[in-house]
C-alpha positions in Angstrom: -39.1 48.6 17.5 -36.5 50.4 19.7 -33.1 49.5 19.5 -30.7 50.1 21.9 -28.2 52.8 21.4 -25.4 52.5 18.9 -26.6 49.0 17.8 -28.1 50.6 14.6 -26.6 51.2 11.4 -26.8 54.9 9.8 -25.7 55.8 6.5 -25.1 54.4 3.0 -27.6 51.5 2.3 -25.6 48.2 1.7 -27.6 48.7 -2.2 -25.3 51.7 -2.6 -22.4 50.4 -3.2 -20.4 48.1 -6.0 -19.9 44.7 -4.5 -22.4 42.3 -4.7 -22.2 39.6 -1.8 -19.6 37.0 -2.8 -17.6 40.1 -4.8 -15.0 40.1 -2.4 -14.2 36.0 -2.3 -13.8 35.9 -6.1 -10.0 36.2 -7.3 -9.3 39.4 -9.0 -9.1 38.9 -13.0 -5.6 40.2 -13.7 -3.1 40.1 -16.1 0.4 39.5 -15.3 1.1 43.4 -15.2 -1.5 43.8 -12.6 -3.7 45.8 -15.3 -7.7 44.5 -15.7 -8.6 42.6 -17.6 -11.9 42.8 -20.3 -13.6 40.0 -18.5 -13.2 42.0 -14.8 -13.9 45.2 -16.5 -17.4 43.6 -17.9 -18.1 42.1 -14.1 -17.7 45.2 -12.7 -19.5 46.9 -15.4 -22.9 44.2 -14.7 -22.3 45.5 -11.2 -22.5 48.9 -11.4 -25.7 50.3 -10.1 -25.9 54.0 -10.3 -27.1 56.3 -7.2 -31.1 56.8 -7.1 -31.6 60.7 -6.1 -35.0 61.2 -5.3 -36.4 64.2 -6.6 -39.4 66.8 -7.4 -40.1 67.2 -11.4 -42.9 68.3 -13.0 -43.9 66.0 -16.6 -46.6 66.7 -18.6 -49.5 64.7 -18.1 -49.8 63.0 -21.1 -46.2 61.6 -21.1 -46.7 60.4 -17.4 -49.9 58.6 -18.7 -47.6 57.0 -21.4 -45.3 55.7 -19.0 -47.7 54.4 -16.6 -49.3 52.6 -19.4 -47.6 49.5 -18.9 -48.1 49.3 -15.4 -45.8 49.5 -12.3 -42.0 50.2 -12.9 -42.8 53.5 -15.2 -40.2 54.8 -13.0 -37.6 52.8 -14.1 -38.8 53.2 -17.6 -38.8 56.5 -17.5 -35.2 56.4 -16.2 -34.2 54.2 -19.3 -35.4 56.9 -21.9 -33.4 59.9 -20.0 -30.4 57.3 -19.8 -30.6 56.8 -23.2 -31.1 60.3 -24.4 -27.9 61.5 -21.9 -25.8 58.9 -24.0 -26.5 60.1 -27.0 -26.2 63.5 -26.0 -22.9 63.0 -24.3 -21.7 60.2 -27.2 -22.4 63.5 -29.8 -20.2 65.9 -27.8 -17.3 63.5 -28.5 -17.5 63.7 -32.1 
């Protein structure tokens, strides 16, 4: 399908950024000093959806296999366990 010239979007993806569809009619969760509060911190938190980069990495075969296991979304799984490992990592550094 053609489309005709400047009718066509380019960059981001909408599914790159924080809002979801209705964030912007929702009052802003304030205190009276204008500073967040927890309950808008924790909505923006559920929000937040990290950047996907695709890459090129080489995993061993038999941890591939143990990720594909469980069928499709071994991606995402995968993803988890580095997530998880990062934290720790970075929650060690701290201390």
């Amino acid at each position: 399908m053609t489309h005709p010239k400047g009718s066509r979007k380019r960059g981001k993806s909408r599914r790159s950024g924080l809002r979801s569809p209705g964030a912007e009619k929702s009052p802003a969760k304030t205190r009276r000093s204008g500073t967040p509060t927890a309950a808008l911190i924790s909505d923006i938190l559920e929000l937040y959806r990290p950047l996907k980069k695709p890459i090129t990495v080489r995993i061993d075969a038999d941890v591939l296999a143990w990720f594909k296991k469980d069928g499709s979304r071994y991606q995402t799984r995968l993803n988890r366990a580095l997530r998880q490992v990062m934290e720790r990592e970075m929650k060690s550094e701290r201390n």
